[in-house]
PDB file of N, CA, C and O in Angstrom:
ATOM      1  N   UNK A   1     -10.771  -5.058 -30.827  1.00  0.00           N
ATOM      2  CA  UNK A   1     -12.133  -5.504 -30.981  1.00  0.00           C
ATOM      3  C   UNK A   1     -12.914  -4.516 -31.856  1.00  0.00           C
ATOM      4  O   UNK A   1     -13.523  -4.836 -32.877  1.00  0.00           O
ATOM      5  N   UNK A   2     -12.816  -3.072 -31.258  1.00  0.00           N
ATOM      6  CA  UNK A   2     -13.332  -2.127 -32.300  1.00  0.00           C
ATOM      7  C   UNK A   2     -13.495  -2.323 -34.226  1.00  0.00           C
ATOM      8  O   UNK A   2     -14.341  -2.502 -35.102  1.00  0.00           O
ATOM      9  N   UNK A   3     -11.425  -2.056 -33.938  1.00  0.00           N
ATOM     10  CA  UNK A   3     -11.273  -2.453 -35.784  1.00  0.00           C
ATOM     11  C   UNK A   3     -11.941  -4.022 -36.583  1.00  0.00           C
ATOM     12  O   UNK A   3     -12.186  -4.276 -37.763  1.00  0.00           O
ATOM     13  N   UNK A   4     -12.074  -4.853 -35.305  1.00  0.00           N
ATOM     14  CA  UNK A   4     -12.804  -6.309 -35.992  1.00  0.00           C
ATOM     15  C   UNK A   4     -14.409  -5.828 -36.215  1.00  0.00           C
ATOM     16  O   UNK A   4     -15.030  -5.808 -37.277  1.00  0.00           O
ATOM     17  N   UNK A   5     -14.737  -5.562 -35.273  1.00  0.00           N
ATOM     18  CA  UNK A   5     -16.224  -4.995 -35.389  1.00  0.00           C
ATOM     19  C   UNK A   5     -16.711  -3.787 -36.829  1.00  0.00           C
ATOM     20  O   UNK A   5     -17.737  -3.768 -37.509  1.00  0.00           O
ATOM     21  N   UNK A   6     -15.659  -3.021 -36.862  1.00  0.00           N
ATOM     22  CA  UNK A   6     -16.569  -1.835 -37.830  1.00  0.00           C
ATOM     23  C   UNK A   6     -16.115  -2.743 -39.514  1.00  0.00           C
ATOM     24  O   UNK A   6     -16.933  -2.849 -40.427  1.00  0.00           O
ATOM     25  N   UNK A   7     -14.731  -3.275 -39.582  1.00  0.00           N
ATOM     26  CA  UNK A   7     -14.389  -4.034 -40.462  1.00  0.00           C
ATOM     27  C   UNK A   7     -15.523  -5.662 -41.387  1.00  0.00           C
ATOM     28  O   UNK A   7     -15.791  -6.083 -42.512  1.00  0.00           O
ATOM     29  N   UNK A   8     -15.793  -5.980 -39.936  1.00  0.00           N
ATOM     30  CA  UNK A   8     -17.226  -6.787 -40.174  1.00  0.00           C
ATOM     31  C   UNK A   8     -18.446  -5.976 -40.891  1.00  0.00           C
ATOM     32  O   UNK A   8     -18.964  -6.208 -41.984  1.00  0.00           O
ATOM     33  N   UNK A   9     -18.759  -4.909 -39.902  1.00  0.00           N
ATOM     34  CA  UNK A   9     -20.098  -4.114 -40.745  1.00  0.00           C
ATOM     35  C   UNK A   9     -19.577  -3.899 -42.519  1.00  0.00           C
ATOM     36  O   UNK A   9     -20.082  -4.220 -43.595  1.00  0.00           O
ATOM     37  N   UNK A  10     -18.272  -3.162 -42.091  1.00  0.00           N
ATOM     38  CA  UNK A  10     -18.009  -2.694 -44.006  1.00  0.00           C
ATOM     39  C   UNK A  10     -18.326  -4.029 -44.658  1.00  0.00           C
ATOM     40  O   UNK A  10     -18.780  -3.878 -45.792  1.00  0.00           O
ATOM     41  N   UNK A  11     -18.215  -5.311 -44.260  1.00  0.00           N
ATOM     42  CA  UNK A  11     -18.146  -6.561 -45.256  1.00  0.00           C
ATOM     43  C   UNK A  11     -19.433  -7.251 -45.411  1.00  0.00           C
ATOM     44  O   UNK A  11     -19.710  -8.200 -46.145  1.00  0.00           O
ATOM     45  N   UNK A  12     -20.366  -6.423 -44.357  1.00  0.00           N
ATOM     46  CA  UNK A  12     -21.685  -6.714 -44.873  1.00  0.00           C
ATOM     47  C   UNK A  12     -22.645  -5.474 -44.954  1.00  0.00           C
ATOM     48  O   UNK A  12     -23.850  -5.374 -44.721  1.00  0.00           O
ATOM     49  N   UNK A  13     -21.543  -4.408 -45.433  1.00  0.00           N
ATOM     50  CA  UNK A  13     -22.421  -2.984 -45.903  1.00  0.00           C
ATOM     51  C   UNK A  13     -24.010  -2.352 -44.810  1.00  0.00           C
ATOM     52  O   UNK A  13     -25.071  -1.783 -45.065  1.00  0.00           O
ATOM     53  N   UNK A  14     -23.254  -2.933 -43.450  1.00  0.00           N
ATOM     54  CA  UNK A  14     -23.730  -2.114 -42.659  1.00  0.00           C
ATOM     55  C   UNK A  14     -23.671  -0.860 -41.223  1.00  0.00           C
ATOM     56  O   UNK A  14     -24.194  -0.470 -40.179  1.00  0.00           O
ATOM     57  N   UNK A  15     -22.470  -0.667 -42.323  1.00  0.00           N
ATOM     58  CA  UNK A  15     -21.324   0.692 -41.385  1.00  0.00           C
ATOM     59  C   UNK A  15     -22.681   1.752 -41.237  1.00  0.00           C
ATOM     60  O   UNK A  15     -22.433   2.399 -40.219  1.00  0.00           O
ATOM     61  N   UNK A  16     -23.553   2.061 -41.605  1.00  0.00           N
ATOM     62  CA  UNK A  16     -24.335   2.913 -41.657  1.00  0.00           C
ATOM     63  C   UNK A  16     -25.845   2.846 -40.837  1.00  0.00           C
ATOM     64  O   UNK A  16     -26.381   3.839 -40.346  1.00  0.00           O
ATOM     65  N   UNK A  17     -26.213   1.943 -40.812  1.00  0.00           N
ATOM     66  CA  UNK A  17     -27.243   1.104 -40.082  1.00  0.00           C
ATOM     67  C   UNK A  17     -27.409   1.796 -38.850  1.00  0.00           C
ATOM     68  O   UNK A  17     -26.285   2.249 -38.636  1.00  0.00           O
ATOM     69  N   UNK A  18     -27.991   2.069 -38.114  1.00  0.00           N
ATOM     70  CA  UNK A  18     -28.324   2.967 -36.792  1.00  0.00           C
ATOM     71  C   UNK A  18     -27.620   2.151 -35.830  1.00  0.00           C
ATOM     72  O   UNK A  18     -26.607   2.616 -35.307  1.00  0.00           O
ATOM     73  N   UNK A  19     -28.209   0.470 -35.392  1.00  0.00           N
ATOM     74  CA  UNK A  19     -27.780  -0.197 -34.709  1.00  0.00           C
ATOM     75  C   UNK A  19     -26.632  -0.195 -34.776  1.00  0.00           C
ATOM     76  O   UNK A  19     -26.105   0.074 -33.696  1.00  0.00           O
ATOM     77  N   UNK A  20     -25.752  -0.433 -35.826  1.00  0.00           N
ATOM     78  CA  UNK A  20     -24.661  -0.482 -35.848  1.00  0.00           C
ATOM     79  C   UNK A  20     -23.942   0.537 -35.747  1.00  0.00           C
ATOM     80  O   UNK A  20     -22.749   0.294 -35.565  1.00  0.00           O
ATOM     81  N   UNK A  21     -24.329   1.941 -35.816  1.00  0.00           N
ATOM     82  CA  UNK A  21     -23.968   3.316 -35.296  1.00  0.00           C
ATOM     83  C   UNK A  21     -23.928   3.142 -33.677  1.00  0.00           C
ATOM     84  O   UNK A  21     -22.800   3.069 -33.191  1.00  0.00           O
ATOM     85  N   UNK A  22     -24.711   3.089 -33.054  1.00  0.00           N
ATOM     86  CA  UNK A  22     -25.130   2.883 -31.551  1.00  0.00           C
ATOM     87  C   UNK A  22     -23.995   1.937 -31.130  1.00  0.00           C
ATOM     88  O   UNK A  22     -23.195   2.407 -30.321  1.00  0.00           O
ATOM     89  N   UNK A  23     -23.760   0.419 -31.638  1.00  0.00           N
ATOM     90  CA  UNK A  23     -23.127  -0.473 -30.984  1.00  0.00           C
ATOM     91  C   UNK A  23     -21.273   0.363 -31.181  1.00  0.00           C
ATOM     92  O   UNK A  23     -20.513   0.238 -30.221  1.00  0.00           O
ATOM     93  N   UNK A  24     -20.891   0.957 -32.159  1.00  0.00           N
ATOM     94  CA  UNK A  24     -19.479   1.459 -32.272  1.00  0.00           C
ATOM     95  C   UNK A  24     -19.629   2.700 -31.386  1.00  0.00           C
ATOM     96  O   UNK A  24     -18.684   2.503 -30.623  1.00  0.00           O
ATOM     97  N   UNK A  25     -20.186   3.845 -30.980  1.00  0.00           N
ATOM     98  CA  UNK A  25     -20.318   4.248 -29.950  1.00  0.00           C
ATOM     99  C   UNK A  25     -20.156   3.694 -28.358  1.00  0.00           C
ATOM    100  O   UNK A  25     -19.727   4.319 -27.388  1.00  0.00           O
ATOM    101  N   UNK A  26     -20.578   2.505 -28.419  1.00  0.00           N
ATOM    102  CA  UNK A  26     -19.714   1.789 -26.986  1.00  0.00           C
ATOM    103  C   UNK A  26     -18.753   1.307 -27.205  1.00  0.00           C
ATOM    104  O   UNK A  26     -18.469   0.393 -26.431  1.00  0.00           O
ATOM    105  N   UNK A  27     -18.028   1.525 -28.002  1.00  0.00           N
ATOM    106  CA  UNK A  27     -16.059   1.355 -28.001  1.00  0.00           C
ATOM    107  C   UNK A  27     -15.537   3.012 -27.771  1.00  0.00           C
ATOM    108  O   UNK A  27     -14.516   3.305 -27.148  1.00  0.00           O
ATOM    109  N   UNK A  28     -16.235   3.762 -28.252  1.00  0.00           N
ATOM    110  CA  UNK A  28     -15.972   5.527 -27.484  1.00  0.00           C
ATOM    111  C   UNK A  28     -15.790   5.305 -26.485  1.00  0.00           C
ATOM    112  O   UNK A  28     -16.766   5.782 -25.906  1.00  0.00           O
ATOM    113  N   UNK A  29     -14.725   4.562 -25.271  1.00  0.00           N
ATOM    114  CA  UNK A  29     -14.685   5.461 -23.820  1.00  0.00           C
ATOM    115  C   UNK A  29     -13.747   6.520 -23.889  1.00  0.00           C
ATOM    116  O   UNK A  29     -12.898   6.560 -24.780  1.00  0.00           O
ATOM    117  N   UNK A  30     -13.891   7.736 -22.638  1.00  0.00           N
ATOM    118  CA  UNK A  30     -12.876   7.879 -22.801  1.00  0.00           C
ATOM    119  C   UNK A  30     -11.409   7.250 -22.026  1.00  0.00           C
ATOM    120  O   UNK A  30     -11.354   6.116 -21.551  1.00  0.00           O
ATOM    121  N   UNK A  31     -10.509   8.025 -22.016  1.00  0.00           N
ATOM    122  CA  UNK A  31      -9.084   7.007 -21.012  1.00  0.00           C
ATOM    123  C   UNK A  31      -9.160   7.193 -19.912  1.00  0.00           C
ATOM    124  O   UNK A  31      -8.628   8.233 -19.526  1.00  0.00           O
ATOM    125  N   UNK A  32      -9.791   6.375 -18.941  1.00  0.00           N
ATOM    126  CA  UNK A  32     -10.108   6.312 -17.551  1.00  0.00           C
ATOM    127  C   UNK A  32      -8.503   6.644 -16.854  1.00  0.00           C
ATOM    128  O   UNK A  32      -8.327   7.431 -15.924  1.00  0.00           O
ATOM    129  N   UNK A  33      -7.419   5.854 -17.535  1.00  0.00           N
ATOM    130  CA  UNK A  33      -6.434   6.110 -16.958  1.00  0.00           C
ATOM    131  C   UNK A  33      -5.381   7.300 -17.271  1.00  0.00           C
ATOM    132  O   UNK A  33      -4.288   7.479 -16.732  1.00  0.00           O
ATOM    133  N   UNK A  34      -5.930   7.974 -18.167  1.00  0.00           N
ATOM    134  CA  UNK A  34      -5.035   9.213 -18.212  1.00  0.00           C
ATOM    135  C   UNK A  34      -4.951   9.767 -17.423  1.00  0.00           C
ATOM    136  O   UNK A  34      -5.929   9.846 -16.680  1.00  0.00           O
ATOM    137  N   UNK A  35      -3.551  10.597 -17.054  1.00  0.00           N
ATOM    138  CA  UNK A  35      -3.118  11.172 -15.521  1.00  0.00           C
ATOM    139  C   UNK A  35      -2.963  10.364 -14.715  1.00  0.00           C
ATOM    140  O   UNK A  35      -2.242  10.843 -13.839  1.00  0.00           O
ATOM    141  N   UNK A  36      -3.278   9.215 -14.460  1.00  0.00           N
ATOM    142  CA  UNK A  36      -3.292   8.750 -12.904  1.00  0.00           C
ATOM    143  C   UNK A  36      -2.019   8.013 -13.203  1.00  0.00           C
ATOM    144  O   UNK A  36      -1.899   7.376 -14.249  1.00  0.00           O
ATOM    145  N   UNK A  37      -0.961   8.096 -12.207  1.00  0.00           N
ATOM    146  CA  UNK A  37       0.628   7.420 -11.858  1.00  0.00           C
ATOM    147  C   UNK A  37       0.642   6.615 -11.189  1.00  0.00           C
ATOM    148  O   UNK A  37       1.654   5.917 -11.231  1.00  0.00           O
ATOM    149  N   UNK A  38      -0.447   6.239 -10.195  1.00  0.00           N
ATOM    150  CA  UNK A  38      -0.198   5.458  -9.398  1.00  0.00           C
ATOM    151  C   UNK A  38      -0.896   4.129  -9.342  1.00  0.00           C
ATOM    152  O   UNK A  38      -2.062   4.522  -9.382  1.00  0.00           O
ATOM    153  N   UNK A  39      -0.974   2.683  -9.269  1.00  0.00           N
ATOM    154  CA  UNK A  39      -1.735   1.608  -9.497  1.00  0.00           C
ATOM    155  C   UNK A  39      -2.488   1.890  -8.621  1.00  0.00           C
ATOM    156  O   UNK A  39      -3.596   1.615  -9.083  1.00  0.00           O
ATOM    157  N   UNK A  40      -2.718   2.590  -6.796  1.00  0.00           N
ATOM    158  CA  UNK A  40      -3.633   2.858  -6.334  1.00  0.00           C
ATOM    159  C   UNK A  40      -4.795   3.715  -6.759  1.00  0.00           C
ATOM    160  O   UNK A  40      -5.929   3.358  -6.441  1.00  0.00           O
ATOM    161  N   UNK A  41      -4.590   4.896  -7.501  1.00  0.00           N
ATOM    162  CA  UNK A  41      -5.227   5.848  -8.095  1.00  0.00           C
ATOM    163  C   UNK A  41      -5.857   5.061  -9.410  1.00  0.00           C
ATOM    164  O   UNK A  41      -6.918   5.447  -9.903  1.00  0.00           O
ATOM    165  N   UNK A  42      -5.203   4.049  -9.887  1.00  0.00           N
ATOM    166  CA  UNK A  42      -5.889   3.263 -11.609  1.00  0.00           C
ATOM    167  C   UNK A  42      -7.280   2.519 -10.642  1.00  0.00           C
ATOM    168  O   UNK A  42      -8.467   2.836 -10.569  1.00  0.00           O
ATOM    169  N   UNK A  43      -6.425   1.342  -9.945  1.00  0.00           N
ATOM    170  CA  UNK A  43      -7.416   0.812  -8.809  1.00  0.00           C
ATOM    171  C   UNK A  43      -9.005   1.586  -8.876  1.00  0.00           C
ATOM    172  O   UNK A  43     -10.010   1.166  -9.449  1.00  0.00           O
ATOM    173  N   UNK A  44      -8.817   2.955  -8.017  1.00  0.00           N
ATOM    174  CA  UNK A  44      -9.549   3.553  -7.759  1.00  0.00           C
ATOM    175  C   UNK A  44     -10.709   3.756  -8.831  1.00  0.00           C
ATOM    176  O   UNK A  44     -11.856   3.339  -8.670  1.00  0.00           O
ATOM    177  N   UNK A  45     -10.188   4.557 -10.115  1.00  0.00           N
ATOM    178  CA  UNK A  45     -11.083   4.650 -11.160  1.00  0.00           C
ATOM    179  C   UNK A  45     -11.687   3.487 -11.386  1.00  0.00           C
ATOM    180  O   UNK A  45     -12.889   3.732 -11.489  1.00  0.00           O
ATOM    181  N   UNK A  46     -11.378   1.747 -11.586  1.00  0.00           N
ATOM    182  CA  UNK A  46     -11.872   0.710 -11.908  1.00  0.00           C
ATOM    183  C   UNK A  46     -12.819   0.366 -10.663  1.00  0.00           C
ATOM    184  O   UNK A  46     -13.724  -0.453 -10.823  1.00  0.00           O
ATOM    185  N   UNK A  47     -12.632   0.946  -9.505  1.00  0.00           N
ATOM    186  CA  UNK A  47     -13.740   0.318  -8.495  1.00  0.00           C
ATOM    187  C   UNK A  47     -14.889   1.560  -8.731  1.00  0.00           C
ATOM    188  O   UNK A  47     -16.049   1.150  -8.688  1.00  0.00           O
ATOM    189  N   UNK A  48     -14.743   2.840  -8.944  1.00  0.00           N
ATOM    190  CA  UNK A  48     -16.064   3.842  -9.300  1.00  0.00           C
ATOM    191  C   UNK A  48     -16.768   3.825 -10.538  1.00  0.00           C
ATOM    192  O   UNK A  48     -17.916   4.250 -10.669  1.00  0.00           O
ATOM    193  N   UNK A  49     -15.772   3.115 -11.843  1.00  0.00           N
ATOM    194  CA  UNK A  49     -16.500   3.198 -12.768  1.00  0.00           C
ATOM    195  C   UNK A  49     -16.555   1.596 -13.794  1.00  0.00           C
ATOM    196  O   UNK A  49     -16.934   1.663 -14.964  1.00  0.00           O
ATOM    197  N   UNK A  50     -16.231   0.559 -13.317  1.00  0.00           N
ATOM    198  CA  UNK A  50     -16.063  -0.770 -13.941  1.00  0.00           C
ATOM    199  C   UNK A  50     -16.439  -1.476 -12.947  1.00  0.00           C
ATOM    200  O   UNK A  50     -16.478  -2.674 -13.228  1.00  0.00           O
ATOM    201  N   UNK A  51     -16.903  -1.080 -11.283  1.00  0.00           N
ATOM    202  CA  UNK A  51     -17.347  -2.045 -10.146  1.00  0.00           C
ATOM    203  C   UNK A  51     -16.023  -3.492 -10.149  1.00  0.00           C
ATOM    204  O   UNK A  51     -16.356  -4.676 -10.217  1.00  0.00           O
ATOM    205  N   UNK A  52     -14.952  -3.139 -10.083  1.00  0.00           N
ATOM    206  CA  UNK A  52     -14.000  -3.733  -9.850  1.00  0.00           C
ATOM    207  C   UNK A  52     -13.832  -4.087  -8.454  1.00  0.00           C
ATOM    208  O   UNK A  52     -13.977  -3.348  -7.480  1.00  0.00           O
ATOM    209  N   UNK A  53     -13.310  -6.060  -8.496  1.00  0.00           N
ATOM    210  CA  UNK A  53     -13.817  -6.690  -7.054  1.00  0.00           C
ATOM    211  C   UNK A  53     -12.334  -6.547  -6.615  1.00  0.00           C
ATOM    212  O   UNK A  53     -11.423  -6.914  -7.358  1.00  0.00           O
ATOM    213  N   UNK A  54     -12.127  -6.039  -5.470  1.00  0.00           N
ATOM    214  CA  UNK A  54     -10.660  -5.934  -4.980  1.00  0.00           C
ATOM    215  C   UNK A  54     -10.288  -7.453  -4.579  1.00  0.00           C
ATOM    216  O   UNK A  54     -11.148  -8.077  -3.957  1.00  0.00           O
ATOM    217  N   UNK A  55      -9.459  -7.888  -4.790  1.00  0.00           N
ATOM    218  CA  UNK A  55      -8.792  -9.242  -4.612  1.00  0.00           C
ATOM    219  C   UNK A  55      -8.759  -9.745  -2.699  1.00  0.00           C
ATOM    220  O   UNK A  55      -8.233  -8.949  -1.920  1.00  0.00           O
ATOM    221  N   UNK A  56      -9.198 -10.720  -2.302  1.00  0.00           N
ATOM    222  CA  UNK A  56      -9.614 -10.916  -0.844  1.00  0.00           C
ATOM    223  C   UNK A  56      -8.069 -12.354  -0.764  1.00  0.00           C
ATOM    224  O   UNK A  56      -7.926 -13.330  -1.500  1.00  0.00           O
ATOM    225  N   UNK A  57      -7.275 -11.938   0.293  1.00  0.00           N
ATOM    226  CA  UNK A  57      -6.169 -12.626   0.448  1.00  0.00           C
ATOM    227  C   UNK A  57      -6.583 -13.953   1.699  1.00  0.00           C
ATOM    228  O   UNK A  57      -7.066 -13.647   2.790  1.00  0.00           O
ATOM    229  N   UNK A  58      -6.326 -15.250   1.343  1.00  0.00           N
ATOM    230  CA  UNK A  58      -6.859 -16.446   1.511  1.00  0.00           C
ATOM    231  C   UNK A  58      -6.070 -17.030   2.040  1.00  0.00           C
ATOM    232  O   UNK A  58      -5.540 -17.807   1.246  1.00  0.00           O
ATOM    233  N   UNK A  59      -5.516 -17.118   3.370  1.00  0.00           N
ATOM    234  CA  UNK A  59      -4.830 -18.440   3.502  1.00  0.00           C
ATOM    235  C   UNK A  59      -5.066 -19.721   3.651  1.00  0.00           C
ATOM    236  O   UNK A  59      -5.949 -20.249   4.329  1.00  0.00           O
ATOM    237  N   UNK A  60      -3.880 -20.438   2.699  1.00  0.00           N
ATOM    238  CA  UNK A  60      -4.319 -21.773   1.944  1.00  0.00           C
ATOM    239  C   UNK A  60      -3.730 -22.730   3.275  1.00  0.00           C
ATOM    240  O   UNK A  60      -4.228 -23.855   3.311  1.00  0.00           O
ATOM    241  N   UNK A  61      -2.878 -22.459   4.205  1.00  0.00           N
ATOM    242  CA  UNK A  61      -2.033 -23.436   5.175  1.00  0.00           C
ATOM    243  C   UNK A  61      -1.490 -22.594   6.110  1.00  0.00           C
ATOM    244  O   UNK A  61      -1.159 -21.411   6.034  1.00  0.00           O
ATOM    245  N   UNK A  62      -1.445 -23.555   7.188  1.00  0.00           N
ATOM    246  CA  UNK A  62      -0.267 -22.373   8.227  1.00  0.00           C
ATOM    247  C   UNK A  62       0.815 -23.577   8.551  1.00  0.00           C
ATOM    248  O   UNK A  62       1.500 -23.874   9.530  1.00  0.00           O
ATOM    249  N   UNK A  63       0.629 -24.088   7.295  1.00  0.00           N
ATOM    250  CA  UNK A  63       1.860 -25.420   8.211  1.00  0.00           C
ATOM    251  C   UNK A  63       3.471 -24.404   7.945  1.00  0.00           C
ATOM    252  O   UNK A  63       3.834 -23.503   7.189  1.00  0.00           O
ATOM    253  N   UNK A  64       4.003 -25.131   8.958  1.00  0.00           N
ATOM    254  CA  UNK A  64       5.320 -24.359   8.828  1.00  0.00           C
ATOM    255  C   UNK A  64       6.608 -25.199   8.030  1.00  0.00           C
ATOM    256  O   UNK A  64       7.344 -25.928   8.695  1.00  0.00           O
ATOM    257  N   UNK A  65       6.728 -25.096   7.141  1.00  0.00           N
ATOM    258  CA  UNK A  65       7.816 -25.778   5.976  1.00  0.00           C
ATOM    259  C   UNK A  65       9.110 -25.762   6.660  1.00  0.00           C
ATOM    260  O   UNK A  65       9.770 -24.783   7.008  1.00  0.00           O
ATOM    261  N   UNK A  66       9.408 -27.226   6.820  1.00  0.00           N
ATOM    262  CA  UNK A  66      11.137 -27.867   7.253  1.00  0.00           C
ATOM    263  C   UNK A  66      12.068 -27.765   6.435  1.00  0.00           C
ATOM    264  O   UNK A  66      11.866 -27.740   5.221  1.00  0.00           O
ATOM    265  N   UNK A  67      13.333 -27.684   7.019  1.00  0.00           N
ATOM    266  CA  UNK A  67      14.476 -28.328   6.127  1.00  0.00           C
ATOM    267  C   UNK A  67      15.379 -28.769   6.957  1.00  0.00           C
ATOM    268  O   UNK A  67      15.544 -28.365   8.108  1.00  0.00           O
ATOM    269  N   UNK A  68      16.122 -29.791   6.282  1.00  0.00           N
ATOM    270  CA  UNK A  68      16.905 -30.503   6.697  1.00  0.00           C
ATOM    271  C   UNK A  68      18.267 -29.747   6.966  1.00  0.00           C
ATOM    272  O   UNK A  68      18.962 -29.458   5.992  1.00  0.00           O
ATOM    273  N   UNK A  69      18.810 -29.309   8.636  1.00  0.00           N
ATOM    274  CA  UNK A  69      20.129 -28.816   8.631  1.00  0.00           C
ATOM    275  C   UNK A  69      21.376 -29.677   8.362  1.00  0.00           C
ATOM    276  O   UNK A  69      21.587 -30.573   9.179  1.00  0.00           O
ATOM    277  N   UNK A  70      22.119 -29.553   7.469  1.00  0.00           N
ATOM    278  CA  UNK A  70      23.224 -30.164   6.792  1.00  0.00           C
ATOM    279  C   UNK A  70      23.965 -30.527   8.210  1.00  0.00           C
ATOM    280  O   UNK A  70      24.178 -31.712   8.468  1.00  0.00           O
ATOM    281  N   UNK A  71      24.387 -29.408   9.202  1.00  0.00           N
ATOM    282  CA  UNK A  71      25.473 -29.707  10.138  1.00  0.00           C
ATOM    283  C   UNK A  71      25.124 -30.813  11.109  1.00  0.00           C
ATOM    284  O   UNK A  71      25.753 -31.779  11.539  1.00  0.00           O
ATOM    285  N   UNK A  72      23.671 -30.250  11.343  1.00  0.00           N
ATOM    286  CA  UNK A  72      23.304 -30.973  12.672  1.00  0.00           C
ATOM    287  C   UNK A  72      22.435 -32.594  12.440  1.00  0.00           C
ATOM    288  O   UNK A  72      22.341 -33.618  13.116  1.00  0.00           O
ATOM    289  N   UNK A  73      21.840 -32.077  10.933  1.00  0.00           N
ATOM    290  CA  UNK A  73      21.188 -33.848  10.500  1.00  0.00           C
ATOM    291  C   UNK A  73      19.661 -33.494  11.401  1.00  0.00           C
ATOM    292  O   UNK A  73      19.127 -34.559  11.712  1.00  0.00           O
ATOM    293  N   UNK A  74      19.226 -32.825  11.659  1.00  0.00           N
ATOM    294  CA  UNK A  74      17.795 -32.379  12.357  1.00  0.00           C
ATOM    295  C   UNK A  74      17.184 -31.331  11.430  1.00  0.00           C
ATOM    296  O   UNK A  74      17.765 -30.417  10.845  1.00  0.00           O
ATOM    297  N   UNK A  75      15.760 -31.688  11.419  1.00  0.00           N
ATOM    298  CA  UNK A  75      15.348 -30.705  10.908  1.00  0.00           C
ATOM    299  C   UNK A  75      14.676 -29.259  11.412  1.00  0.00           C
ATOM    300  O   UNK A  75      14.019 -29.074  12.436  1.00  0.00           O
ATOM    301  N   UNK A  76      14.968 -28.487  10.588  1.00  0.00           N
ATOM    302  CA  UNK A  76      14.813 -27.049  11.045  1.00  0.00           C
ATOM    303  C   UNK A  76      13.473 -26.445  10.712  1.00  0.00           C
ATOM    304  O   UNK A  76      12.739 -27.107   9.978  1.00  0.00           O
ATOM    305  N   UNK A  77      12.956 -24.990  11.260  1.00  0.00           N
ATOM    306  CA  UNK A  77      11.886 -24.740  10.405  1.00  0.00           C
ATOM    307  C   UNK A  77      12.213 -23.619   9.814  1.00  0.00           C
ATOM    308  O   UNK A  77      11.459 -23.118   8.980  1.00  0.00           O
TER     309      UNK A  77
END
C-alpha cells in the first residue's frame, strides 16, 4: 500500500506537499512483531496496540451425528 501511495504522489508531483509528508509517516510503524515466537505473545501485542477482538467460540448444535453400523444394521452415535 505504501509503494502505491508515494508512487501516486510522484505522478501527481506531490511527494513533497506537507499533507502528503504526514500521510507516508503513518506507513512508519515500527515491527510490533519482532522478537515475539509465540502466536500467544503476537496475540498479545495486537490486543495492547491494534484493540484486537479475541474470537468468542459459538456453539452452532449439540445434536449428536449417527452412523449407520455395517455389522449390526442400527445406527450408532
Amino acid at each position: 500500500m505504501k509503494v502505491k501511495v508515494v508512487d501516486f504522489l510522484k505522478s501527481v508531483e506531490q511527494l513533497e506537499n506537507p499533507d502528503a509528508v504526514a500521510l507516508n509517516r503513518n506507513f512508519e510503524q515500527d515491527s510490533p512483531f519482532e522478537g515475539l515466537k509465540s502466536l500467544d505473545q503476537q496475540i498479545d501485542v495486537l490486543s495492547e496496540k491494534f484493540n484486537y477482538i479475541h474470537p468468542l467460540e459459538v456453539p452452532v448444535s449439540d445434536r449428536i451425528d449417527q452412523r449407520l453400523d455395517s455389522k449390526s444394521g442400527k445406527f450408532r452415535p
